[in-house]
N, C-alpha and C positions, 0 to 999 in steps of 0.2 A: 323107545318102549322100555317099559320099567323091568328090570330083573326079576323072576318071583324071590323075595326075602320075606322072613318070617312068615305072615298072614296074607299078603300081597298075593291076588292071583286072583280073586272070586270076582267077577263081572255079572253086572246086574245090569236090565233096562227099567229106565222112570218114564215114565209117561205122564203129563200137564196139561190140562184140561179147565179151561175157565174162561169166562168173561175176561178180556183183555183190559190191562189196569198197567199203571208206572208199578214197577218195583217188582216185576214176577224173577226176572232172572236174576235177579241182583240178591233176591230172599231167598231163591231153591241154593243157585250157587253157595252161597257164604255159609249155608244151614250144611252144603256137601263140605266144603271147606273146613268146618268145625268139626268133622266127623271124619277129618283125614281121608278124605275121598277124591279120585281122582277123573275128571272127567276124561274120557277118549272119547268121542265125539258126540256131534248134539245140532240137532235139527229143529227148527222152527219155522213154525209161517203164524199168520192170523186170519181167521176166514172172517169176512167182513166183522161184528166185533168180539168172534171166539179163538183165544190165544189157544193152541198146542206146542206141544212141547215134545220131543222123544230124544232121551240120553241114554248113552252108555257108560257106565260107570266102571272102575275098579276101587273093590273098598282093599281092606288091612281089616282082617276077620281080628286079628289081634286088637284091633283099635274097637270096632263095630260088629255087627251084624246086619244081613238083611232086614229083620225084624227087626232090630232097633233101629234103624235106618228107616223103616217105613213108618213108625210110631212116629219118628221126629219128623218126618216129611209131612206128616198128616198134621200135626202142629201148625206148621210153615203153611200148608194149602190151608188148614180151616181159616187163619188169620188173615192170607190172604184172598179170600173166598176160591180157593184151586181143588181141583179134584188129582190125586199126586198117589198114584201106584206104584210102586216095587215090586219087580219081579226079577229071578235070579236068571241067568242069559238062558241057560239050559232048558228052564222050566217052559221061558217063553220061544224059544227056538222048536221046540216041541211040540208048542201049543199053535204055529204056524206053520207048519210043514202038511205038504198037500199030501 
């Protein structure tokens, strides 16, 4: 587990949504890679041919932000036809709580 240092600390879920195609992980990953992002874990299936996706992130707020985080993921889904939301852990722990 990563020490918090500087901006280190803010965890976010992405959720992945699309017709299943080569090259979905290999394009979210490297798009979180460039943006100093650290995946803690990450769940997949494919429903006969709808790829999902659900990650947990920790970004470096010194590096990025959520919101620029999700402007570039939208990038990365529009080019590869994916539908790619960000939400901050908190926001969405809230937003599923019975």
């Amino acid at each position: 587990m990563r020490e918090t240092i500087g901006g280190w600390g803010v965890k976010a879920v992405i959720t992945v949504v699309g017709k299943d195609r080569v090259g979905i992980i290999a394009g979210v990953s490297t798009a979180l890679a460039a943006q100093d992002v650290n995946i803690l874990d990450i769940s997949q299936t494919i429903l006969q041919d709808y790829f999902n996706m659900i990650m947990l992130v920790e970004l470096d707020t010194e590096r990025t932000s959520i919101p620029d985080l999700s402007e570039r993921l939208n990038a990365v889904g529009h080019q590869l036809g994916l539908q790619i939301r960000v939400q901050h852990d908190a926001i969405f722990t809230a937003m599923h709580r019975i």
